[in-house]
N, C-alpha and C positions, 0 to 999 in steps of 0.2 A: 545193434551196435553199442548201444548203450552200458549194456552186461558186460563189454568187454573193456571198458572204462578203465584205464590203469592210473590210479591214485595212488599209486607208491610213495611215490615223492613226496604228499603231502605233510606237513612237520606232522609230528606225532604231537598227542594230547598232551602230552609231560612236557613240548615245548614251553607252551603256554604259562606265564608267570601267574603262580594260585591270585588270585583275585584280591586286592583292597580295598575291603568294604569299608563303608562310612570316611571317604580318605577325605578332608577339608579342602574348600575350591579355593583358588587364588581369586585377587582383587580385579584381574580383568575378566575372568568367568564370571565371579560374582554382578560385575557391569553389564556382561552382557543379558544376564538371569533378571536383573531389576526393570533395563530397560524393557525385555519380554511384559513384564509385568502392566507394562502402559498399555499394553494392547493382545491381549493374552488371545485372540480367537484369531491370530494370523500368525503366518510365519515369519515375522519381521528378522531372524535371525537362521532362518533358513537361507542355503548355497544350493543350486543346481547346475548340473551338464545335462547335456541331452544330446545325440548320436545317432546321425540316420545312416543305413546301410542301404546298400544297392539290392538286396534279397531279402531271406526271411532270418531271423534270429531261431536259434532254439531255445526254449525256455529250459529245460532240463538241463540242458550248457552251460547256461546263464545262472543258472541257481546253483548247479557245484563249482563252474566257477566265484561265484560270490561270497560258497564260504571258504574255500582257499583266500579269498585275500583278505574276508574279516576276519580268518585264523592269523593270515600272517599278521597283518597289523594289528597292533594292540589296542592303539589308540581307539579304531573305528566299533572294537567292541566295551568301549567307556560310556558309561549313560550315567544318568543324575537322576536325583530323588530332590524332590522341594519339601523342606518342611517346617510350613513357619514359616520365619527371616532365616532359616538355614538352607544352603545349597549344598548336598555332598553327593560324592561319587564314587563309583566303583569298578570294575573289569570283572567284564562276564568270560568265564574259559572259554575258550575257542570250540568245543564238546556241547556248551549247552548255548552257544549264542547263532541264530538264524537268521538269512536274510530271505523274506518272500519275494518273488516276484510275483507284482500285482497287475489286473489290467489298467491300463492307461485309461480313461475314459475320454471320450472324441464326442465333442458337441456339436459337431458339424460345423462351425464355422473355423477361424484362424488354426492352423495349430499351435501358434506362439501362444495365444489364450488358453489351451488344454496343458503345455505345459509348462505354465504361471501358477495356471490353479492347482496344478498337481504338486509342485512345490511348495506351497506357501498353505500349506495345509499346516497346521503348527503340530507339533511334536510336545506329547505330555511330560514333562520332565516326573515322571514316577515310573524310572526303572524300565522302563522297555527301550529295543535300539534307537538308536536317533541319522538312522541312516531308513533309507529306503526307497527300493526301485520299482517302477514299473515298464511294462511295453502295449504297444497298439504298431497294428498292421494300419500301413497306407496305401493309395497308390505309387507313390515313391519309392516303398518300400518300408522296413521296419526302422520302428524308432525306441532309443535306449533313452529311458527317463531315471536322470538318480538324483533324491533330496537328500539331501545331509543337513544338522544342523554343526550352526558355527564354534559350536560348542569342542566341536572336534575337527573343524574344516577350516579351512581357510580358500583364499582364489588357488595358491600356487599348488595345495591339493589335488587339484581337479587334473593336473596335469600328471602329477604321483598318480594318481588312481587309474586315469588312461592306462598310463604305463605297466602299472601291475596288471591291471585286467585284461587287456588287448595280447597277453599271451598265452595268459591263463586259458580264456577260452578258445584260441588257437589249438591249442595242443586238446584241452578236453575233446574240440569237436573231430581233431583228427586220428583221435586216440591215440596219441604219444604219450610219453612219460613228461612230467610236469619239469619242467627247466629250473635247476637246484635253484638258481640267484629269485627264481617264482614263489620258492615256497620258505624262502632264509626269514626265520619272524624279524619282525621290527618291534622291538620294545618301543613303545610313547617316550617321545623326548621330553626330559624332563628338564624344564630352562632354569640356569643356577636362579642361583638368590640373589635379591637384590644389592647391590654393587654401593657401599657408602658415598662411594665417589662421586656416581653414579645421581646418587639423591638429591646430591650437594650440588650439583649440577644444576636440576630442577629448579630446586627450592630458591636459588641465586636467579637462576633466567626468567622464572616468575614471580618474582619479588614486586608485589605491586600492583599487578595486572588487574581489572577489572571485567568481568567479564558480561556484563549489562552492556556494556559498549559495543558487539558485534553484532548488533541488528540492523536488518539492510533497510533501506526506504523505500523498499519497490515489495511491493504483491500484496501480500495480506499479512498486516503485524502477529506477531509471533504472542501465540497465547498463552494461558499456563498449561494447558492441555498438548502434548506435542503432538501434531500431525507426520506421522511418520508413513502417507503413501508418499508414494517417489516416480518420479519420470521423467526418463535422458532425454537431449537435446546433445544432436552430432552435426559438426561443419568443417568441412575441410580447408582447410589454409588455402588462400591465392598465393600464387607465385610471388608477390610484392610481400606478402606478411611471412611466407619461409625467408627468402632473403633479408630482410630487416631483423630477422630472427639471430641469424647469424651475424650481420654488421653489429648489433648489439652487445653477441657475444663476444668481437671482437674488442667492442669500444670500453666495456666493461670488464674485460678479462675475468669472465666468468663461464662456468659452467654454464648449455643448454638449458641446465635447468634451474639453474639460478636465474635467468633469466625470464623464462614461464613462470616460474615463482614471484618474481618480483616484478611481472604484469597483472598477476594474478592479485598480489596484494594491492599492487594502487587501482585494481578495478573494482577492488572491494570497497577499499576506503572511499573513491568517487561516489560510491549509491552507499555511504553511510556507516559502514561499518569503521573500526579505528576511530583514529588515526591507532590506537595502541592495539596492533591485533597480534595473536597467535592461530596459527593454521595447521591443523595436524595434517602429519603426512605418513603414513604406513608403509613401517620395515621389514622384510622379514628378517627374521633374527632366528634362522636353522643355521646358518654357519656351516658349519661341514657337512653336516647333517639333512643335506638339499634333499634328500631322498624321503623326510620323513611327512608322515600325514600328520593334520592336526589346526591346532590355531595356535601358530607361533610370528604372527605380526605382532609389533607391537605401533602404535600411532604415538610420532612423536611430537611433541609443539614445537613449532618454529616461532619464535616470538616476533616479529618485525614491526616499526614504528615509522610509520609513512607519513611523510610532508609534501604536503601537493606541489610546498612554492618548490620544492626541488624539482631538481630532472630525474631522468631515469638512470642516469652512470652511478651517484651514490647511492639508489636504492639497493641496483641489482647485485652493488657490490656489497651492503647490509645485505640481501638475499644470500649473495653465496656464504659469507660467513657464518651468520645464522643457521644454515641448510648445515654444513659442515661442522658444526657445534653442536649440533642435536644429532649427525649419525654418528658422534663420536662417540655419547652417552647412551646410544638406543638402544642397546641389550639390559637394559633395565625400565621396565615400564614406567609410565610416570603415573599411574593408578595403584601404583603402590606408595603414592603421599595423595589416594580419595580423602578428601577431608580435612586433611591439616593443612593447604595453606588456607588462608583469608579469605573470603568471598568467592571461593573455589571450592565445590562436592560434585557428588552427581546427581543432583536431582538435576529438572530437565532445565528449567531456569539458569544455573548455574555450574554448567560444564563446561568444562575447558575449549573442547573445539564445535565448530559450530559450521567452519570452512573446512572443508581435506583438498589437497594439491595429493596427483597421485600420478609420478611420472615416469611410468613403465618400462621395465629395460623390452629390448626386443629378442621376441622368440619368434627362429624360424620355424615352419610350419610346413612337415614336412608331409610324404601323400600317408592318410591311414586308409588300414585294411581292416576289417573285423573277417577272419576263417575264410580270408580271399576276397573278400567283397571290399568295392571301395565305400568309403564310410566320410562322414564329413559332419561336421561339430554345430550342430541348432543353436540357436541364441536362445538364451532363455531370459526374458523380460525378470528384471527386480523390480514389483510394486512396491518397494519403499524407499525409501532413506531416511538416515538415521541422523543425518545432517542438513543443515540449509541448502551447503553447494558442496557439491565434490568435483572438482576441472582433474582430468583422465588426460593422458595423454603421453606417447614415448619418443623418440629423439628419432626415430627414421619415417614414422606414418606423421605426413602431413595432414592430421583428423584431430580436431580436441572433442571431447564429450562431456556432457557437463550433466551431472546428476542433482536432481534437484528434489528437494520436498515441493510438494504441490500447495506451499503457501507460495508459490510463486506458479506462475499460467506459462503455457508451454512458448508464449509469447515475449513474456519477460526472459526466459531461459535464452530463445536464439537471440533476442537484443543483446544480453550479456554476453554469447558469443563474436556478435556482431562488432560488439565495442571492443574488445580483446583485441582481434585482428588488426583495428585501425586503432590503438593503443598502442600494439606492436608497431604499424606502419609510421607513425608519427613520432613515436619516440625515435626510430630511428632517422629519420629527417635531422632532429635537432635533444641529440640524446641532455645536452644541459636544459632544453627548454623547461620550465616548470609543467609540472602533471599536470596541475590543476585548471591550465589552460586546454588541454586536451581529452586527458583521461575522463573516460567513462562516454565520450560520444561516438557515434556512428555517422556514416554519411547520409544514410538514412533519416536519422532523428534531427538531424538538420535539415534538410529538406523537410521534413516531415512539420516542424516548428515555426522553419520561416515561411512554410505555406502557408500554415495557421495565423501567420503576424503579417500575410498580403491583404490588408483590409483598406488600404486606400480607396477614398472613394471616386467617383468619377467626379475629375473637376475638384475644388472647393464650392462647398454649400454655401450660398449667402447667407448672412446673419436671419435669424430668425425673425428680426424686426424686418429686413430686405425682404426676404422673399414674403411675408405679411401685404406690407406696402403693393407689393407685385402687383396681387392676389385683388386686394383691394381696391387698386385704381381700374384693374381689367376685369372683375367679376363684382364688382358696387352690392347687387342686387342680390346674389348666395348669402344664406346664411351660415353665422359664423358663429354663433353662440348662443344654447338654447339653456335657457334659465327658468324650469316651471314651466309658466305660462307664458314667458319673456323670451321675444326670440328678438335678436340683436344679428342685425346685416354685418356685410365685409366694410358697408359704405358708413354705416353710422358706431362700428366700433374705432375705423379710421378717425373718422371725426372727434370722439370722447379720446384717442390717442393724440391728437394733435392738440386739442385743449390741454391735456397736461402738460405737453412739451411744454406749449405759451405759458402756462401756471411758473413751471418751474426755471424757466428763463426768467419770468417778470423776477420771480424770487432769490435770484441771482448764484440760482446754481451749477455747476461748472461740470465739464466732463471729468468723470471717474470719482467725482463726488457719491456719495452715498446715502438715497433717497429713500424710507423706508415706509410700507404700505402696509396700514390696517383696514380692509375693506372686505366685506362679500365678495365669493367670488366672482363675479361680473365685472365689478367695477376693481378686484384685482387686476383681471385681465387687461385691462385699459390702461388701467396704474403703470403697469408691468409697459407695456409699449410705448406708454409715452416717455416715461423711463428712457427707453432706450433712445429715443429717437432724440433727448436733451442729451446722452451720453454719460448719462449717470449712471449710476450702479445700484439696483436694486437690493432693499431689505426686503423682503415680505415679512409679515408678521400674524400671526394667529390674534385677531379682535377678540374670540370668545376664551384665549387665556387668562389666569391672574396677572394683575398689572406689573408684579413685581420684574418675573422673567424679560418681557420686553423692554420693560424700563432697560436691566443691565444689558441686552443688547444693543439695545441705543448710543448707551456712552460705550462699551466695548467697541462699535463700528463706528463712533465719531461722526453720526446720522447728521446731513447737510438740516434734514428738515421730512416730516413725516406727514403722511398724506393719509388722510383720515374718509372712510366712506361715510354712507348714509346711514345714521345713530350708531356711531363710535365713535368714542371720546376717549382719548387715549393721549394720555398717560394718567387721566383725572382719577382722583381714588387709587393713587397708590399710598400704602401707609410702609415709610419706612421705619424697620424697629430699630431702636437704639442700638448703636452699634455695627450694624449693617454695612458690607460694603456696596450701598446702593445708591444711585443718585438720586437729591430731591426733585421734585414737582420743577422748581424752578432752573433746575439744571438740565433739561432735558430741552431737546433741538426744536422748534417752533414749529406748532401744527398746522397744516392747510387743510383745509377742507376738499375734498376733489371736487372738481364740477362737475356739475348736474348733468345725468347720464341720459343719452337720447332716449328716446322711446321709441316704440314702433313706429312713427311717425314716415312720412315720404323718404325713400331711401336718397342718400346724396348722388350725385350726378357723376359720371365719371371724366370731370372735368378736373385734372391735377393739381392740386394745389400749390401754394408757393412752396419753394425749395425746402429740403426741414436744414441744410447743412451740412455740413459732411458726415457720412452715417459711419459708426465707431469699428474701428478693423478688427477682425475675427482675434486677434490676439489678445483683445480689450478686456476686462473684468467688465463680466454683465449682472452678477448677482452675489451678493454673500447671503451665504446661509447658518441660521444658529446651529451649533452643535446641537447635538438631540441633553436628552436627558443624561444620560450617564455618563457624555464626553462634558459635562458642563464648563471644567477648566479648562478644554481644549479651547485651540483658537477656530473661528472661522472657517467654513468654507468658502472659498472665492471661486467661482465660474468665469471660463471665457466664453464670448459670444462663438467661438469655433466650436467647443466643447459641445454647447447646447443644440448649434444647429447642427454639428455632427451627429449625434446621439439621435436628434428627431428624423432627420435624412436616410441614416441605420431602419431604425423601423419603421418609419413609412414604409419603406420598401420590404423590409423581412412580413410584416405584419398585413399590408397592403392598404395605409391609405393615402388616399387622395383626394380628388374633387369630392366633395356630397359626402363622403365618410363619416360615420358620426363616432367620435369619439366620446365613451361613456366615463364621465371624470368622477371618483367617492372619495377624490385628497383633502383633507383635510385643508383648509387655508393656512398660508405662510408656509406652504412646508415643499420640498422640491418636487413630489410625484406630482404636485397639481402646476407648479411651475412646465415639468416634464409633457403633462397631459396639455397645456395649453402649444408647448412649442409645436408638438407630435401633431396636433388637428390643423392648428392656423400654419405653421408652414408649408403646405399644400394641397389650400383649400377647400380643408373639411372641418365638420362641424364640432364644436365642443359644446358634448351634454353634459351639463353640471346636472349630478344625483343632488336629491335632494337628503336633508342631514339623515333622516331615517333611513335611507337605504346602506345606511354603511354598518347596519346591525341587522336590517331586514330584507329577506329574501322577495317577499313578495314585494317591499316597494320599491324594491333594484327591479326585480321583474316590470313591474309598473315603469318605472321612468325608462326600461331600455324600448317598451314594446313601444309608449305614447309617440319617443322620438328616432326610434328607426336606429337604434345604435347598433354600429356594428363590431365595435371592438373596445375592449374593456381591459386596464393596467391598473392591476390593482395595488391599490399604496401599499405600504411596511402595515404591519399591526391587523391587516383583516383577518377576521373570525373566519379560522378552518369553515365552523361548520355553515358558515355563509355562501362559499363557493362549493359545497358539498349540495344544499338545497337547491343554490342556482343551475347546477349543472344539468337536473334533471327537469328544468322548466324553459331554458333557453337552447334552444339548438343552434348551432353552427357559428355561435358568435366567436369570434377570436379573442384569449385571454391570453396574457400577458404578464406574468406574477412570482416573485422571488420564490427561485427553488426554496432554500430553507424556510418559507413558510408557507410552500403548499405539505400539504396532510396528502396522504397517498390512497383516502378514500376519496377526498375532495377531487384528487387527479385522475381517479377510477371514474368518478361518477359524468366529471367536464369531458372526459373521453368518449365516455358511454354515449353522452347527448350528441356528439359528434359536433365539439367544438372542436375549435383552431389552437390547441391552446402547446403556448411557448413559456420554457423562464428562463431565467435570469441572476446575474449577481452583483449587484453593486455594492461598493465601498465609501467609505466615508469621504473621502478624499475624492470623489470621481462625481462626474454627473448624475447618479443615481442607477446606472446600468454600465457596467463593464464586457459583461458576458453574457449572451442568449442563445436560445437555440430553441426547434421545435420535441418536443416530449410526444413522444409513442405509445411508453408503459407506465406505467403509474411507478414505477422503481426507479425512472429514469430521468430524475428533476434537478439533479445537482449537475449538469452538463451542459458546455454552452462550448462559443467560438468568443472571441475577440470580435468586439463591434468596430463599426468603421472608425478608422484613422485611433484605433487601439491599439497596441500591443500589448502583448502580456509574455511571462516569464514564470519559471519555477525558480525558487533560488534558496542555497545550501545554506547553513549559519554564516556562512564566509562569505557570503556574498555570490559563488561561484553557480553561475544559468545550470539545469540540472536538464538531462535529457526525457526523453518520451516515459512513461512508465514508473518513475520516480517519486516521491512525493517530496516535497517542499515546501516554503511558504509562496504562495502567491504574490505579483509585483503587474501592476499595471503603468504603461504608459501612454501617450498619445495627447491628443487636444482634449479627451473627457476628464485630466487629470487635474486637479485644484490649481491657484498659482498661488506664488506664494505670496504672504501679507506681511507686514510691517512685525504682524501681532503672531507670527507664529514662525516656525523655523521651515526653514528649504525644505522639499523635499529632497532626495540623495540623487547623485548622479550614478549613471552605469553607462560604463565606454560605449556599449552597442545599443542600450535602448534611450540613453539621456534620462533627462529627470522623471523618477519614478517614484508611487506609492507603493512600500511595503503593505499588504493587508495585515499579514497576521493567518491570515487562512492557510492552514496546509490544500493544497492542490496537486494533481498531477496530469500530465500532458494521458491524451492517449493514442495508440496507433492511426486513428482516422483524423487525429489531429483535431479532436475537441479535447476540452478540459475538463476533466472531473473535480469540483471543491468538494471537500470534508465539513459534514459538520463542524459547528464552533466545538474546541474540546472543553467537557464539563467535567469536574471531578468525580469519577465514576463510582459505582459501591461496586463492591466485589462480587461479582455474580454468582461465581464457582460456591461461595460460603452460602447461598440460601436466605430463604427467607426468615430469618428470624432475630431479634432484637437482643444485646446484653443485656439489657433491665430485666426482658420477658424471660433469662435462662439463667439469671442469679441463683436461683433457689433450684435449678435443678439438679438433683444428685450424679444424674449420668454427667451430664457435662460438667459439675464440678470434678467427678473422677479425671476425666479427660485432661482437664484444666491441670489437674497435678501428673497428669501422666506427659503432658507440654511441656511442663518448668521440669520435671525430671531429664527430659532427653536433651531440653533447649539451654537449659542450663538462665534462664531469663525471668524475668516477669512477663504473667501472660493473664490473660482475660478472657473469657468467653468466645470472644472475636479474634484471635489473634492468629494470623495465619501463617501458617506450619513454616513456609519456605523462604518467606520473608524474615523472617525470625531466627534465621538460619540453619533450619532443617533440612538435608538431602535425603534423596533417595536409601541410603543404607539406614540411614533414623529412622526412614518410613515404614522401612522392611521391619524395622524392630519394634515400630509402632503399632503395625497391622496385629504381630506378634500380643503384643500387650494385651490389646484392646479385644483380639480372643479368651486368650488367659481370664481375663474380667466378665465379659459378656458370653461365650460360647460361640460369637459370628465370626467367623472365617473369614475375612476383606482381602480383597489385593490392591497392590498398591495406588494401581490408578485410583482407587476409592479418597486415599488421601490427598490425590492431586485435584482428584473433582470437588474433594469437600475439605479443607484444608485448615478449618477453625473447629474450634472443640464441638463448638453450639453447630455447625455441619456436620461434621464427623456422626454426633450424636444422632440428629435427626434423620442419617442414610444408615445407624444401626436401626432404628426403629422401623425404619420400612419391611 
């Protein structure tokens, strides 16, 4: 049958327009050739179809039909040549240009995966076709695989090339004569020139713009390096979000798609991006010309400037005009002004679009046949994108899809969809309401948040001195405090508490007064209760500091009077220096001596003692704390007695202790972890083991003091030595530790794991009781994560102020009773309508789906990693990188140094391409461009030639 093939019809070879060789690319080929360059072993700019049939294909069909249509079309026989920073191109005659059919290779698993891989094979830009097909038999039957690159293709192609081919091979396989309007060539459309109007347009609408601004807060910050794999996320509208889709439309008298547009923007700006954004959106611009193959979209920027306090009726109506301002200019690219505006090129840093809105007209879809066979259209997976987001979607399918680079998790993508929908739903409720009340949440991530913020505890906790006292009248004889070789009862620490009380009543001081303690820990501890039980307000103070420190916390806290242990003398030997804002010897609040602390002696009887008074309400201030060292101007911490007994209440219970518990204390004196350690043991009666001073450097005598007294749970203060809990880990089994994520070491967490500890952490703020967030830890990677402790709340929150949902990063905001109060000597904290008075931290955070918190490292000012190891002193003198250095200030037009990197300085992508250029000419190495992106300073650049 074959032989009898009548190709008559086929245009004759003379159709064919003779070839232009070496013909120069335009600025959006050129774009799409540079980005290639970021990642040159994929097909990032590869397009595919793929087409199953009910039967068998024939190959010999398939291949004369495929050069009848790479004859007819011009276009699809255009390939390119790279050379250098040069991209040119040519037309191969229709006589000497081939298309093979290959096999398809089948992995035996998915076939979506077999034809992903088969597509995204990259195509060598040196002169061979840039099309190419394969087939594999199923049991389905056979499947038509075609790559093309976008060099020559575009989506609305894919539909052209059906067209042509699905009769082409009709007719070959029936042996008919080829159907004239089959074989009519189509010269390549050649799109006019750029339009002055056209530019003037552009250069007006982006006047200004920045485009550092469009990065979102949610997945993984955007590096120099662009991650360009890609993966869709699809959901389809409820009935409530079409409808409100339309009320919208109505209330705004706007276009459908001004509409999705102007959801799209304020769901951008809610997770960070804007307020000043531009979102490109892809035209095609064939015009009469719908017939022809190619790449003739062009992506226009829509500029739009969102304000949350608005509603949605003046955004969508900025939407629609905006939308209708860029299709008026669109037959003119705007990558034909790469480079000339201001803080606008194409490297990857500084590109114009970063968001695409792409909102589909509708094409019916009508039944295909391949030579009689029903035939029906495979999906072919795109592993990338080339943008952050791209939102998909057309005016009659209730489906959006949302393509995303995979700095965002497949997680963050359906949130975005999620919020979209109820975006749409709420703004139609109350189209004036302001966005920024709504936009960017789900019903989900509220649920999801306020779960996380049900930390009530059962009941209110009695004050920590309350339930002490409890403990004390009905367990006398338990011990409460093991010091050395000094073990101190519930019945004889009551005692040394109630002597202070009497001390500081004779001394005539008054509740909320502020009493300050320099003592051993022991006789802190007692300090500290009886404190409470006069209703004063605790200083603690560190005895083995310089005198000076305490002195000015004295007169800052307006100290009633200081209670001094056994051999501390304090404030004696302070030496103020001239000038000083410090107070002298004789200004400082009058010392007591504490009284003499029981001894092991006969425990007390559980016989009640007289009344103490009325014990101070959990509202109360129970302690101020000195700011640390580097908050030294700050004012005070103030604690409430809710704060503390909440906080100790929280872990008892997460951590497990109770009766006989022995809490292992290495805090420092005067400082809140050992105030912390002491609420956490005596408020439900268990024991507090004070380490002694060596174990807070030494593994063996932590080991020592945990084994002597049975400890079972250990909080380690701020400041411990990584490799302290790294040693201990492998000597202590199954103790439970307790310790600030950001200063465990992730061997130290390997190793406390390994021994099959209990071990949890934690985050506290300056402003809070010393623990805000905990949680238990699993992997050693996984230390910066916690919940809200009890009678906590917490919050993500924007610059504005504005709660930020699940997934998002922000600053962190804590609220509840573990929060400071405020002091004479320092300012409120801020209010917030739904959480009341709150501490900003400072800490970026973000919520995550199971409804714990991820905190961030504190941020440190970072050194450039991409530029290498090497120093400007150590590459003064080196002649390569002095070349480099002047081949910098040539392109950049600036002052540069050794260091100075390429894109910061304002270099894009086409300088690079000219750079790579250069830096052969000099050297003889061949670089592509990523090379400039990964090494980006003269003194890197150099030492990736040397390699």
């Amino acid at each position: 049958m074959n032989d009898q093939l009548d190709l008559s019809a086929r245009a004759p070879e003379s159709a064919s327009r003779p070839a232009d060789a070496n013909t120069a690319t335009t600025n959006k080929e050129k774009a799409l050739w540079l980005l290639e360059q970021l990642v040159p072993d994929t097909g990032v700019n590869n397009l595919g179809l793929a087409l199953q049939v009910s039967g068998r294909l024939r190959p010999d069909v398939l291949g004369a039909s495929l050069a009848v249509v790479a004859g007819r079309f011009e276009v699809l026989r255009t390939v390119f040549r790279a050379s250098g920073a040069e991209l040119l191109k040519e037309t191969v005659p229709a006589g000497e240009f081939a298309v093979p059919v290959e096999p398809l290779e089948l992995s035996g698993g998915p076939l979506a995966e077999d034809l992903t891989a088969f597509v995204d094979r990259p195509f060598p830009l040196d002169g061979r076709p840039l099309i190419r097909v394969a087939t594999a038999t199923t049991a389905d039957g056979d499947v038509l695989c075609v790559a093309v690159h976008h060099l020559v293709f575009d989506m609305v192609s894919v539909g052209v090339l059906l067209q042509a081919l699905v009769p082409v091979y009709d007719a070959v396989a029936a042996g008919r004569p080829l159907p004239e309007q089959a074989v009519a060539p189509v010269p390549a459309l050649a799109e006019p020139a750029p339009r002055p109007a056209d530019l003037d347009h552009w250069r007006r609408t982006l006047d200004g713009f920045d485009p550092t601004g469009l990065d979102l807060w949610c997945g993984t910050p955007r590096g120099r390096q662009p991650v360009l794999a890609g993966e869709s996320a699809v959901r389809a509208l409820g009935p409530r979000a079409q409808q409100a889709a339309v009320e919208l439309q109505r209330a705004a008298r706007a276009p459908m798609g001004a509409v999705m547009l102007a959801a799209y923007a304020a769901l951008l700006a809610a997770h960070g991006a804007g307020p000043d954004l531009v979102i490109g959106s892809p035209v095609d611009v064939r015009g009469a010309d719908a017939g022809a193959i190619g790449y003739h979209v062009n992506v226009v920027p829509i500029r739009i400037r969102v304000d949350l306090t608005e509603g949605f009726r003046p955004l969508a109506r900025q939407a629609r005009d905006a939308f209708l301002g860029a299709m008026a200019h669109a037959h003119t690219s705007v990558d034909e002004l790469a480079g000339e505006l201001p803080g606008i090129g194409t490297s990857w840093q500084t590109q114009l679009f970063r968001h695409l809105f792409n909102f589909l007209p509708d094409a019916p879809v009508g039944v295909l046949r391949v030579d009689g066979m029903p035939a029906r259209l495979l999906t072919v997976e795109n592993p990338h994108s080339k943008f952050d987001l791209e939102l998909v979607g057309s005016p009659a399918r209730a489906e959006l899809m949302l393509r995303h680079s995979r700095t965002l998790t497949p997680a963050d993508a359906a949130a975005l969809l999620a919020r979209f929908e109820a975006l749409l739903v709420t703004a139609a409720q109350d189209p004036d309401r302001p966005l920024g009340e709504t936009a960017g949440w789900s019903e989900r991530d509220r649920e999801t948040v306020d779960r996380a913020n049900d930390t009530a505890l059962n009941g209110q906790p009695a004050t920590v001195g309350a339930s002490f006292t409890s403990w004390a009248r009905s367990r006398p004889a338990d011990v409460a405090v093991l010091d050395g070789d000094r073990s101190i009862t519930y019945g004889e620490l009551d005692a040394a508490a109630d002597a202070v009380r009497q001390l500081l009543a004779d001394a005539g001081v008054r509740p909320t007064e502020v009493v300050a303690v320099a003592a051993a820990p022991g006789e802190t501890v007692a300090a500290l209760l009886g404190c409470w039980r006069a209703g004063a307000v605790c200083l603690p103070l560190d005895p083995d500091e310089e005198p000076a420190r305490p002195a000015r916390q004295l007169t800052q806290a307006a100290a009633k009077t200081v209670l001094t242990g056994t051999g501390v003398q304090l404030p004696a030997g302070v030496d103020v220096p001239a000038g000083a804002d410090l107070p002298t010897e004789a200004s400082l609040p009058p010392v007591l001596p504490l009284p003499a602390f029981p001894g092991t002696g006969p425990e007390r009887s559980g016989t009640p003692a007289a009344p103490y008074g009325d014990a101070p309400r959990r509202d109360a201030p129970a302690c101020r704390l000195p700011a640390g060292e580097e908050d030294e101007a700050q004012s005070a911490v103030v604690l409430s007695h809710a704060g503390i007994a909440d906080t100790a209440a929280h872990f008892a219970r997460e951590l497990g202790v109770g009766p006989g518990t022995g809490v292992l204390s290495l805090a420092q004196p005067g400082t809140l972890a050992a105030l912390s350690d002491a609420a956490l043991a005596l408020s439900v009666g268990g024991r507090l083991v004070l380490a002694p001073q060596e174990a807070r450097t030494d593994a063996a005598a932590l080991r020592a003091a945990a084994e002597q007294h049975g400890a079972d749970v250990l909080v380690v203060p701020p400041g411990t030595a990584p490799q302290l809990l790294e040693e201990l880990g492998g000597q202590l089994s199954g103790l439970t530790v307790l310790v600030a994520g950001d200063e465990l070491s992730a061997p130290a967490a390997k190793a406390l794991l390994a021994a099959d500890c209990r071990l949890y952490c934690g985050y506290g703020a300056p402003q809070t009781t010393g623990w805000a967030l905990a949680g238990p830890v699993t992997t050693p990677e996984d230390t910066r994560r916690g919940r809200p402790i009890g009678n906590t709340r917490a919050f993500v929150a924007a610059p504005d102020g504005r709660e930020l949902p699940v997934g998002v990063r922000g600053e962190l905001c804590l609220a509840g009773t573990g929060t400071a109060l405020d002091t004479p000597d320092g300012p409120a904290l801020p209010d917030h309508p739904g959480y009341g008075r709150h501490h900003r931290t400072g800490r970026l955070a973000q919520w995550q789906p199971d409804g714990t918190l991820v905190w961030h490292p504190r941020e440190q000012p970072a050194a450039d990693t991409a530029a290498g190891p090497t120093a400007p002193d150590a590459t003064a003198d080196d002649t390569l990188v002095s070349e480099f250095v002047a081949i910098w200030q040539q392109l950049l037009s600036c002052e540069v140094t050794a260091q100075t990197h390429f894109f910061d300085a304002g270099g894009h992508s086409l300088l690079a391409a000219v750079l790579t250029q250069q830096v052969e000419d000099l050297t003889g190495i061949a670089l592509q461009l990523r090379d400039v992106f990964e090494h980006p300073t003269p003194a890197a650049l150099a030492a990736r030639v040397r390699r």
